[in-house]
N, C-alpha and C positions, 0 to 999 in steps of 0.2 A: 504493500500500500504506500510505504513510505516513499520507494523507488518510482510509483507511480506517479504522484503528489510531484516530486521533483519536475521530472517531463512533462507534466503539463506547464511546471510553471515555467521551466527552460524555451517550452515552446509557444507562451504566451511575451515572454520578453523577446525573442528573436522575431517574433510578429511585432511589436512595438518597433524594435527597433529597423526595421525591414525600409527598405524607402518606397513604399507606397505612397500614390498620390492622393493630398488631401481632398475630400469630397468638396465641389465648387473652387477649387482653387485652380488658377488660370495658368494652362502646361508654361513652361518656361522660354520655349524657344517663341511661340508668337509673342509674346509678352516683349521680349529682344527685338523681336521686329516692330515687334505697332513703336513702339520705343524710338528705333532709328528713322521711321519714317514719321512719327509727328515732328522728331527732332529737324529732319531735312525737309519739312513745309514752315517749320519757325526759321529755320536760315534764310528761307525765300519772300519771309515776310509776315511769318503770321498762319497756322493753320485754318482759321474762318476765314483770310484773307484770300489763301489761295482755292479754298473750298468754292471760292464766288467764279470761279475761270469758268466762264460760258465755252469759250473761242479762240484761239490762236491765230494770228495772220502773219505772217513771218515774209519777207519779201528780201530778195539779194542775189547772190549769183554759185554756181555751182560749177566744183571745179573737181574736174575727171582727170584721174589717170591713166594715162594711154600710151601707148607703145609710141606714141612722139613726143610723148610728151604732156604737160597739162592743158586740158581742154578747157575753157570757161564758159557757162552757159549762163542766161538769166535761170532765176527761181522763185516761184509763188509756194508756199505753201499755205493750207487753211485745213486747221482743225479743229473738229467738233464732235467732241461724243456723246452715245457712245458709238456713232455711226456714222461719221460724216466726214472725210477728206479728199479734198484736192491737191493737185500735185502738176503743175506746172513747170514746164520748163522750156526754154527756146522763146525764137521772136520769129512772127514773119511766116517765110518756108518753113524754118525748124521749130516752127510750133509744136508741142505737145501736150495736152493737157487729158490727166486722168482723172476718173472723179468716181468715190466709192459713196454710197447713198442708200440704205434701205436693204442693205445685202445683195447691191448688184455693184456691177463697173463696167466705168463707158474709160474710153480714150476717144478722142475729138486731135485731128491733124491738121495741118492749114487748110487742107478743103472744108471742112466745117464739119466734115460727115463726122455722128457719131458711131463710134462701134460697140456693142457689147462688148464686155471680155469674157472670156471663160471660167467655169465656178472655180477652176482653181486660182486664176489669176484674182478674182475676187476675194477670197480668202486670204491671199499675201495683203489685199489693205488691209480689209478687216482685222489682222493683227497688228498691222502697223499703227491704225487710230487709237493703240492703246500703248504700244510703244513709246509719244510722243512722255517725255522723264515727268511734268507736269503733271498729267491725264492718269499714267501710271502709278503714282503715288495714293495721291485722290481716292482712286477707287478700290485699294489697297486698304485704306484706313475707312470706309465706307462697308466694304467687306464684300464689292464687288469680284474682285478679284481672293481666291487661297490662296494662305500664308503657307508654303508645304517646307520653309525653313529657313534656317540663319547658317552659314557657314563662313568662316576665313577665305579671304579674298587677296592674303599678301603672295608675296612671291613662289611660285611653282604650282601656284593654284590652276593659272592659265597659261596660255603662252606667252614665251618671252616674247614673240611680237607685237604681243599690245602694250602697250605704255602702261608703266607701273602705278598700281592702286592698292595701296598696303592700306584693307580697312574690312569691312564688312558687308558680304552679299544675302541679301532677301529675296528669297527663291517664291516664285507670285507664279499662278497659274489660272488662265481663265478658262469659262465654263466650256470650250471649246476642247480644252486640256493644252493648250499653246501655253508654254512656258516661257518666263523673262527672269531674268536675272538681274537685282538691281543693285551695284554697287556702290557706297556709303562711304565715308569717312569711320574711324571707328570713333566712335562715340556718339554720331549723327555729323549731317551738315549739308552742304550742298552734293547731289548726286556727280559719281565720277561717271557712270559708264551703265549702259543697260548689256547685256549681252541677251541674245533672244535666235530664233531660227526661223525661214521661209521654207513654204515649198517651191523645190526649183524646177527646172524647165523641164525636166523629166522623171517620168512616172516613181514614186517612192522614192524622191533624191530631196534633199531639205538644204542651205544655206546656213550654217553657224554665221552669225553676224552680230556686230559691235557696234554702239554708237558712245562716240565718247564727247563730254561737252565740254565746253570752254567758253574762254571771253563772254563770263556773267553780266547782263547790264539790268540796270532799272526800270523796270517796265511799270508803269499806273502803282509804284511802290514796290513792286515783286521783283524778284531776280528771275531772268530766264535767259539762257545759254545761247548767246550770237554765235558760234560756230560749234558744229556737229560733225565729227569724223567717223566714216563710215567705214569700218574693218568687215570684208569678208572675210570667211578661214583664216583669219588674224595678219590679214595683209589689209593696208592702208587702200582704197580703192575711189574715194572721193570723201571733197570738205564743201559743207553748205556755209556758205558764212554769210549772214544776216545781217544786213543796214537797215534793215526795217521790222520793227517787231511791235506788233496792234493787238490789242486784250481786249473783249469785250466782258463784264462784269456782270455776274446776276446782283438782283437789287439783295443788300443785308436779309438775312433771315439766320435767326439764332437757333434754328431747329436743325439745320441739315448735320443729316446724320454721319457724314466725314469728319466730324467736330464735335459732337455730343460727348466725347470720351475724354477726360481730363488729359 
């Protein structure tokens, strides 16, 4: 009996001490994430502040690299979610204009004609309108987007040929199952770099791709990234750089739900 008495109570303290998780207590890793990204909408200005971003209008020139060398093209771009961008580039003859709307996409060439694009090409915006580092966060802390985790982002994490971001990645996944990667400062701050995938031009082949920002400036009080560097397969492959960057704001409302949470 007495050897009895023991084991239960041997096996009652190694259940105590066991790391079980408290009932209602909040898992640890999103907790790290909601964390770095309120942190990096208060560097940009203010979480209700940035919660108000209706729209993006970003205007400048876009610069390809090419086997002669760098190409310089004009650049519109216009974002709106959780549905809605444009994508311009060229003048003239080299007009180009794409535009994703409602789950479809047209492209429009200097003849005027619109075209359909194909469901898959549609699908590459559709991820891309979430992409946009802004758009991405937002709806992260809204809880549009899953947290599927926090991991180390310093060196050997990725390839050495992207430019070094010793800090913290937030691994975001939308209802699609499209995953992004959003890379932090460690502690929070301004976003260094999304990393995210397309699907490419042929059947079950996808794009690893990078976008890294720079040259933060002051928009309507917020910061938002004048130049975007575009890494495929962790090669440099074009820079969008922005002389023009237009926010349209929704009117204050203290309820939205990207902002409810201390």
């Amino acid at each position: 009996m007495v050897g009895r008495l023991r084991w239960l109570i041997l096996s009652a303290t190694l259940l105590l001490l066991a790391p079980w998780p408290v009932l209602g207590a909040e898992p640890a890793v999103p907790k790290e994430a909601q964390d770095l990204l309120r942190e990096a909408q208060r560097s940009r200005g203010g979480i209700v502040e940035m919660a108000r971003v209706a729209e993006i209008r970003r205007q400048g020139e876009l610069v390809l690299a090419t086997s002669d060398g760098e190409r310089i093209v004009p650049l519109r771009v216009v974002v709106r979610p959780p549905g809605h961008l444009v994508l311009e580039t060229g003048t003239g003859d080299d007009l180009v204009r794409r535009e994703f709307m409602n789950g479809k996409a047209w492209e429009v060439r200097s003849d005027g004609q619109p075209r359909e694009l194909s469901p898959e090409e549609a699908a590459r915006f559709r991820n891309l309108v979430m992409v946009d580092e802004a758009f991405l966060v937002r709806a992260a802390l809204a809880g549009d987007l899953l947290i599927t985790g926090v991991e180390d982002a310093g060196p050997g994490q990725v390839s050495l040929d992207l430019p070094a971001a010793d800090g913290r990645a937030v691994l975001l996944q939308n209802t699609a199952g499209a995953d992004y990667r959003l890379v932090l400062p460690v502690g929070g701050g301004l976003p260094l770099r999304v990393d995210y995938s397309l699907p490419g031009e042929q059947p079950d082949s996808e794009h690893a791709l990078s976008d890294v920002f720079a040259r933060w400036r002051v928009v309507e009080g917020l910061l938002f990234p004048a130049e975007v560097i575009l890494y495929r397969e962790a090669r440099a492959i074009s820079a969008a750089r922005y002389s023009t960057i237009e926010v349209e704001l929704l009117p204050e409302s203290p309820s939205s739900p990207a902002v409810s949470q201390p």
